[in-house]
N, C-alpha and C positions, 0 to 999 in steps of 0.2 A: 649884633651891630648891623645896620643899616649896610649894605655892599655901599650906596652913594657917601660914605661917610669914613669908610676907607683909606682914599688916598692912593699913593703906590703901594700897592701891598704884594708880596709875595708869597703866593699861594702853597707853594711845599719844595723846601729846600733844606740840603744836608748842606752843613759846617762843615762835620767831618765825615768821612767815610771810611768802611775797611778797617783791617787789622792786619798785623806784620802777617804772611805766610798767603791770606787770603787772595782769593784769583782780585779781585777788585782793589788793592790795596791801595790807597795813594797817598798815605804817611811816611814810605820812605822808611819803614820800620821802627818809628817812635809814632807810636800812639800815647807817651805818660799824659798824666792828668794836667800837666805845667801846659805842654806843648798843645795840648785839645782846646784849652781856653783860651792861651792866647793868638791862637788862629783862628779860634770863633771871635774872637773881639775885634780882630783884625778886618774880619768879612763882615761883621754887622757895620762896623765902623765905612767899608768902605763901600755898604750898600746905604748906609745912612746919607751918606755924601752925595750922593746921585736920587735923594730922593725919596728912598724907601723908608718909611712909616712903618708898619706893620710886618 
């Protein structure tokens, strides 16, 4: 795709990160499969809102 045809796009971004134990964790030690999607939906959602396409 065209970079001019783009939009706001976000170039490289984590939803989630980390895992219970690990130095970087920031789930707060629920990684389940419930809690990863509905805080990725949550962030697409509130990157949608301000704009971001892509």
């Amino acid at each position: 795709m065209p970079s001019d045809e783009l939009g706001k796009t976000l170039m490289h971004e984590h939803f989630f990160f980390g895992y219970p134990a690990y130095a970087g964790d920031t789930t707060s030690g629920s990684n389940s499969r419930e809690v990863v999607i509905n805080t990725s939906i949550d962030v697409a959602e509130r990157a949608k809102a301000h704009g971001i396409e892509r």
